[in-house]
DOBASE-893554 format. One record per residue (C-alpha): residue in one letter; chain; x, y, z. Coordinates in nm, 4 decimals, decimal comma, always signed. Example, Ala and Ser with C-alpha at 12.3 -4.5 7.8 and 13.67 -1.06 7.14 Angstrom:
BEGIN
[A; A; [+1,2300; -0,4500; +0,7800]]
[S; A; [+1,3670; -0,1060; +0,7140]]
// end
This chain:
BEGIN
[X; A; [-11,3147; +2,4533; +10,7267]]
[X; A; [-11,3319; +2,1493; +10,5003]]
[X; A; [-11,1461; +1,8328; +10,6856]]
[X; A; [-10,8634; +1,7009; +10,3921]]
[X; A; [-10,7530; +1,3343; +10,3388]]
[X; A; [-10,4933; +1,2735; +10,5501]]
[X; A; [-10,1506; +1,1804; +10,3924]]
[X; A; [-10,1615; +0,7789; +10,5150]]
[X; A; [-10,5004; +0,6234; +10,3528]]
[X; A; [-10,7098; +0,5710; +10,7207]]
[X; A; [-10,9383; +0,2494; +10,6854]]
[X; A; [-11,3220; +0,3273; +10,7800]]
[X; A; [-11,2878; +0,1159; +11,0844]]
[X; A; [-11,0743; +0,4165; +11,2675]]
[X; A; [-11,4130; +0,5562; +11,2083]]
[X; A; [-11,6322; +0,2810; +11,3854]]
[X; A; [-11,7696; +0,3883; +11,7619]]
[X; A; [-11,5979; +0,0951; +11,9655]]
[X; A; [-11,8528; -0,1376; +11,9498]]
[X; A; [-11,8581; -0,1629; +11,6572]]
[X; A; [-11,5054; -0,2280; +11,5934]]
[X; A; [-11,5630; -0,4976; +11,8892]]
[X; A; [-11,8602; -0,6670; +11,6372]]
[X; A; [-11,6175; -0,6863; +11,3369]]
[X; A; [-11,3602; -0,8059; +11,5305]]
[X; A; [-11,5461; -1,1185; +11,6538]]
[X; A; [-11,6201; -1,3715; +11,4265]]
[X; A; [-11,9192; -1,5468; +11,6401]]
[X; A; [-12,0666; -1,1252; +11,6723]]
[X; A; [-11,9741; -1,0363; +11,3026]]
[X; A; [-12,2866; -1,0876; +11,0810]]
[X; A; [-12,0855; -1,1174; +10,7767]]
[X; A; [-11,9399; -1,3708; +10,8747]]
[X; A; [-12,2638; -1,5128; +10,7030]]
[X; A; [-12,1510; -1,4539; +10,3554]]
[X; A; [-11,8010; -1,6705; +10,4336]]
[X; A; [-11,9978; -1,9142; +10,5143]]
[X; A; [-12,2304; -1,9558; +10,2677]]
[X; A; [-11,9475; -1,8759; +10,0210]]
[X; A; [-11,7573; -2,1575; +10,1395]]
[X; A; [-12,0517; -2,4003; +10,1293]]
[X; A; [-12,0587; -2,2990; +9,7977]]
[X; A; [-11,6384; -2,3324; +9,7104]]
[X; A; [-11,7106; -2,6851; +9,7479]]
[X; A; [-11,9798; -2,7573; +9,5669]]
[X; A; [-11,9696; -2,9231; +9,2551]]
[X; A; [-12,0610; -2,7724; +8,9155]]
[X; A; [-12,2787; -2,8922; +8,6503]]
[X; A; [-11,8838; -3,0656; +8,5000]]
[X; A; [-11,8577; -3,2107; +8,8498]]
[X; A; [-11,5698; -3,0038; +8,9574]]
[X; A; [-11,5421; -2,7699; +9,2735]]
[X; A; [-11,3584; -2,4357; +9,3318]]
[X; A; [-11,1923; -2,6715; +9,5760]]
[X; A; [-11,0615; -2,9017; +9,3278]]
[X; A; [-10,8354; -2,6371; +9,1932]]
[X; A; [-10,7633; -2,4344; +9,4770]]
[X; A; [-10,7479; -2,6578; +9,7265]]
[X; A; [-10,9805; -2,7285; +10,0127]]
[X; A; [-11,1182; -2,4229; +10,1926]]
[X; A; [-10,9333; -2,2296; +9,9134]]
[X; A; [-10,5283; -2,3549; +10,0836]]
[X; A; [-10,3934; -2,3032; +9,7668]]
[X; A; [-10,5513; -1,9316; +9,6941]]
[X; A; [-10,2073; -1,6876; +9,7745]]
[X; A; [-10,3641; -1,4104; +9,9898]]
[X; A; [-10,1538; -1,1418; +9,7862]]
[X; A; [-10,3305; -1,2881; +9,4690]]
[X; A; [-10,6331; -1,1706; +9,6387]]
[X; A; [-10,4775; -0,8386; +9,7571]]
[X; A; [-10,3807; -0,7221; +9,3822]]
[X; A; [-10,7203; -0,7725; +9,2395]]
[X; A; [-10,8780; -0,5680; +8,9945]]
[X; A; [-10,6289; -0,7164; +8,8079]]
[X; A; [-10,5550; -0,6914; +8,3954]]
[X; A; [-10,6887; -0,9573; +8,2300]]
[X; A; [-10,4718; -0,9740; +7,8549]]
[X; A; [-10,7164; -1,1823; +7,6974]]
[X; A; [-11,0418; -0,9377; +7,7832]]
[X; A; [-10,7887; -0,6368; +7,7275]]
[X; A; [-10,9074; -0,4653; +8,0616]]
[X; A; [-10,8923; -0,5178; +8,4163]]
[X; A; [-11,1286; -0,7611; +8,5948]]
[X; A; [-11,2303; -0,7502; +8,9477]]
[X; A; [-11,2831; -1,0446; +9,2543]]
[X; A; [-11,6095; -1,0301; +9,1468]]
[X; A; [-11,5472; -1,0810; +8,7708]]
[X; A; [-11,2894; -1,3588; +8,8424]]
[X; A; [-11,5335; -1,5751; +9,0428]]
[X; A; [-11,8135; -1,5145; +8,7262]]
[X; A; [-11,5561; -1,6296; +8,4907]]
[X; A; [-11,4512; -1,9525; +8,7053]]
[X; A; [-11,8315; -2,0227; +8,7712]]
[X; A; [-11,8372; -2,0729; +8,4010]]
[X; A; [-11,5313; -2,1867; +8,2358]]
[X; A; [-11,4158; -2,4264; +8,5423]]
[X; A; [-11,7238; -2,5017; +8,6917]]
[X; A; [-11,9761; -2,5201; +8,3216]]
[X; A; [-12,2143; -2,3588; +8,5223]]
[X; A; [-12,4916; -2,1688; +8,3688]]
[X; A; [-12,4048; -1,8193; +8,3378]]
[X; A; [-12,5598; -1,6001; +8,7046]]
[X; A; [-12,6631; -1,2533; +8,6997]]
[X; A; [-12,3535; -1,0501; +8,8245]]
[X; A; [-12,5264; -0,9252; +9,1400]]
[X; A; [-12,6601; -1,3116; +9,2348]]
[X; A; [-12,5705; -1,3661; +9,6369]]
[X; A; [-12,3681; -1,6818; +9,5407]]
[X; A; [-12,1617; -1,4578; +9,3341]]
[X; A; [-12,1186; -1,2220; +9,6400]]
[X; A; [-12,1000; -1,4863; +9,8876]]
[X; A; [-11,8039; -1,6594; +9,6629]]
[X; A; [-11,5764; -1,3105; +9,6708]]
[X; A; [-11,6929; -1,3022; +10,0270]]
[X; A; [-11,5458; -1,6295; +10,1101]]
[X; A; [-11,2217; -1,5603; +9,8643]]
[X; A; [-11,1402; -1,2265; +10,0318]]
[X; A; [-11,1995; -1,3416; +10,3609]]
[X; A; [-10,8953; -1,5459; +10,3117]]
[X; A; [-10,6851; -1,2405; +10,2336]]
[X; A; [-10,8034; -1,0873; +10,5816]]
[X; A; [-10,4314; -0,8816; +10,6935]]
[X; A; [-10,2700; -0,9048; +10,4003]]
[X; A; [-10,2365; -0,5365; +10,2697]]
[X; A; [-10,4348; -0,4163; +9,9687]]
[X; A; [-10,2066; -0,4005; +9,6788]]
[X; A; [-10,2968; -0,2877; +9,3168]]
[X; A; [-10,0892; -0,2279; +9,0027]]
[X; A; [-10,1342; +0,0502; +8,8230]]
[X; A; [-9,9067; +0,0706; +8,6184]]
[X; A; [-9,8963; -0,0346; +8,2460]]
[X; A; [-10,2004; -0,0852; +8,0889]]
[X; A; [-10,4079; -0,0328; +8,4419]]
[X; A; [-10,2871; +0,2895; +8,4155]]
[X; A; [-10,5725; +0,4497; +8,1273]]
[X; A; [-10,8742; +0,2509; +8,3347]]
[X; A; [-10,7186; +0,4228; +8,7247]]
[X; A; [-10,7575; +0,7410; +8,5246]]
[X; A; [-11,1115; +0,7102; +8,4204]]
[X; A; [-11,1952; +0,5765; +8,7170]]
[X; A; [-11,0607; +0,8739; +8,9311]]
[X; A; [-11,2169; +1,0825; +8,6854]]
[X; A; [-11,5636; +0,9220; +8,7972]]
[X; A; [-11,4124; +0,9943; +9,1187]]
[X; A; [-11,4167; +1,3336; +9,0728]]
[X; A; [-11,7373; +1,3711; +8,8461]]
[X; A; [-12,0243; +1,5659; +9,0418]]
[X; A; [-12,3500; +1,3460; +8,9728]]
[X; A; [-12,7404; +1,4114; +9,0538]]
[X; A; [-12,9374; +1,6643; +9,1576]]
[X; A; [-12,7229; +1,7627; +9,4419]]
[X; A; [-12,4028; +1,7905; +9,1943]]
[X; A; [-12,1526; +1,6301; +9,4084]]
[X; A; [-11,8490; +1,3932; +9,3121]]
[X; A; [-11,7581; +1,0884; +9,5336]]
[X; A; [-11,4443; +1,3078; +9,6782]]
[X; A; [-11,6585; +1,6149; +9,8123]]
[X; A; [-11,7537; +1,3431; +10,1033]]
[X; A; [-11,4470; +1,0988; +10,1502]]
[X; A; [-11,1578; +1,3458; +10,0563]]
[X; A; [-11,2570; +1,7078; +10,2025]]
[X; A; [-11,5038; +1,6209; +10,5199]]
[X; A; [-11,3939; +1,2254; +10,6814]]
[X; A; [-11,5082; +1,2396; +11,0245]]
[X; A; [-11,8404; +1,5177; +10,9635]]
[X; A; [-12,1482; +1,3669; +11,0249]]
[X; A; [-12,4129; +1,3255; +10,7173]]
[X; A; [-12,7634; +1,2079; +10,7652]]
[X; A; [-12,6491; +1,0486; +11,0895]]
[X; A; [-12,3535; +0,8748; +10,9536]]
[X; A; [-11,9822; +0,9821; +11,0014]]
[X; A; [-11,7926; +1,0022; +10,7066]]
[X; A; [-11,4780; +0,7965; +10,5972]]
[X; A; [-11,2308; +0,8187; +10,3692]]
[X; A; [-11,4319; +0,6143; +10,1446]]
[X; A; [-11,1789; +0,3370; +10,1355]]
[X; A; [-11,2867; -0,0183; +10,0104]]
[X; A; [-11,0425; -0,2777; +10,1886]]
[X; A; [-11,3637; -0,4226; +10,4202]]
[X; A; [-11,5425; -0,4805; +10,1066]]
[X; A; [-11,7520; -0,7227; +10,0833]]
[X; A; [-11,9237; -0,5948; +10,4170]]
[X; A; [-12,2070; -0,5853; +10,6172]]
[X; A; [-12,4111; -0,2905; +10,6737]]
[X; A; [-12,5769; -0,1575; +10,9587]]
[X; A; [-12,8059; +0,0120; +10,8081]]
[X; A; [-12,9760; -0,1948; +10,5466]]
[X; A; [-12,8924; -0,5133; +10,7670]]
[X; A; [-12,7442; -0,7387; +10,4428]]
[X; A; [-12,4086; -0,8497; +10,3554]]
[X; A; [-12,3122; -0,5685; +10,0766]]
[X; A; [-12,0704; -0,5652; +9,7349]]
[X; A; [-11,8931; -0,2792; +9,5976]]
[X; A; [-12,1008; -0,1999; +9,3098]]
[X; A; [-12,4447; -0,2341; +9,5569]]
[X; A; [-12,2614; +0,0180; +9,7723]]
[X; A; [-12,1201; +0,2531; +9,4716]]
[X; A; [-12,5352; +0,2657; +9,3359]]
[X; A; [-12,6006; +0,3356; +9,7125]]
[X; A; [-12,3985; +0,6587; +9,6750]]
[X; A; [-12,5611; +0,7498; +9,3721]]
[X; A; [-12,8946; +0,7065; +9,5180]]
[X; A; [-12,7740; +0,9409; +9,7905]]
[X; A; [-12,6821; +1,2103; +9,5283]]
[X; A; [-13,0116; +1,1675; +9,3734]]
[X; A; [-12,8841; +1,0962; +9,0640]]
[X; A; [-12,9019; +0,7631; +8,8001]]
[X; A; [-12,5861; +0,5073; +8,8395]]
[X; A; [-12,4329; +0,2878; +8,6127]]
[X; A; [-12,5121; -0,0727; +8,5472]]
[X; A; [-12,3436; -0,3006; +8,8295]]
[X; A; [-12,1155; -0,4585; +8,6130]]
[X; A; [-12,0448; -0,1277; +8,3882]]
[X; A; [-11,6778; -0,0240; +8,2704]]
[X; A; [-11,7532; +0,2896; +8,4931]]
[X; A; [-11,8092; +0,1021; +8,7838]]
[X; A; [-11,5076; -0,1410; +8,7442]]
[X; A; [-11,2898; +0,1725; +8,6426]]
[X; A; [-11,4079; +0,3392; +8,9535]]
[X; A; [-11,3260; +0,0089; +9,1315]]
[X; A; [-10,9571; +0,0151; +9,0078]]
[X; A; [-10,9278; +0,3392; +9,1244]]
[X; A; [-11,1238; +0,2687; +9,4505]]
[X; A; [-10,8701; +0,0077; +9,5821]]
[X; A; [-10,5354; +0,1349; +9,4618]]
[X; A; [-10,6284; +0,4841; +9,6797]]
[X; A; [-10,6177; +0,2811; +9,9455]]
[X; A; [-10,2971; +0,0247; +9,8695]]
[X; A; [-10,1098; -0,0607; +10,2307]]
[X; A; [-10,4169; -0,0801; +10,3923]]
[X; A; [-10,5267; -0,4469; +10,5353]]
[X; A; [-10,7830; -0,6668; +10,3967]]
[X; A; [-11,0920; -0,6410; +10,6457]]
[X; A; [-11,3310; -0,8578; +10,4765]]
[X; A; [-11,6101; -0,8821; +10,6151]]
[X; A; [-11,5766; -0,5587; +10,7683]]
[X; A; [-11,8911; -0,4267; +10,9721]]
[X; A; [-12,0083; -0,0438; +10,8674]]
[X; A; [-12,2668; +0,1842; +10,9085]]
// end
């Protein structure tokens, strides 16, 4: 008998054995911690104009309001769409920083939402759907609910019907995205959403979407306003 979602979203860290909780819960044992650091090496560092990430939001990001950080993906009037952590520290990279456009999957990109999240660790995830957001949390939970690959499955056949089943050697979790950026386990590397959504499609044995694809963003929308009222964990520690 298929295992359903339970009614209150339950983060993947109920899912941890205890040591591992014990390794994200300790800064000096959690190897993300890595990515914070680097990222806030980086906050501070001045762009080809001169100016930091600092210089606007204040040193070691004091003037960054952690419920900002908890609403993202956000909707962005200008682009006409939502735009994710990720997305926001691109666009500052360039505009306030006149940096050189970076790939979107370049560590100093991950290490910056790393760092930016990080500050939001507690505050409860928090995304707006309504409006406008609406139309993209509708595609993406119809991603959601796609079946992909060879194996023909959709992202809920794992994370809504079997959390807490064992796959490949892995327990299942709700699939919930509040630890995200995180550290793996398993690949041993500091990991982003969209690295961890082509994981999944890998694991379906079927062909993903380009990192920084409408799909994947959609999906991302969708991703984090599933689990709204659940606390910011970033950098979590998973399997």
């Amino acid at each position: 008998i298929p295992l359903i979602l339970s009614a209150a979203p339950r983060s993947g860290y109920e899912y941890l054995a205890g040591e591992t909780q014990t390794m994200q819960d300790d800064d000096f044992e959690n190897p993300g911690m890595f990515g914070v650091d680097e990222g806030k090496g980086l906050f501070h560092e001045e762009g080809e104009e001169g100016g930091t990430c600092a210089g606007c939001h204040g040193a070691d990001g004091a003037k960054l309001k952690p419920a900002r950080i908890a609403s993202y993906p956000v909707y962005n009037k200008g682009m006409n769409k939502p735009i994710t952590l990720r997305d926001q520290v691109h666009i500052c990279w360039e505009e306030s920083l006149g940096n050189f456009p970076m790939p979107f999957s370049d560590p100093k990109a991950l290490y910056l939402e790393t760092f930016v999240r990080h500050l939001a660790r507690g505050e409860k995830v928090n995304v707006d759907v309504n409006g406008p957001m609406n139309a993209f949390y509708q595609k993406g939970k119809a991603v959601y609910r796609t079946r992909f690959g060879q194996m023909g499955m959709a992202c809920y056949h794992c994370h809504d019907y079997y959390p807490g089943r064992m796959m490949r050697g892995q327990r299942l979790s709700e699939g919930h995205v509040n630890g995200f950026p995180l550290y793996r386990i398993g690949s041993g590397k500091l990991t982003g959403l969209g690295d961890r959504m082509q994981e999944c499609f890998v694991s379906l044995r079927a062909e993903g979407f380009e990192k920084d694809s409408d799909e994947y963003r959609n999906l991302e929308v969708y991703l984090n306003a599933r689990g709204n009222g659940l606390k910011i964990e970033t950098p979590a520690v998973r399997y």
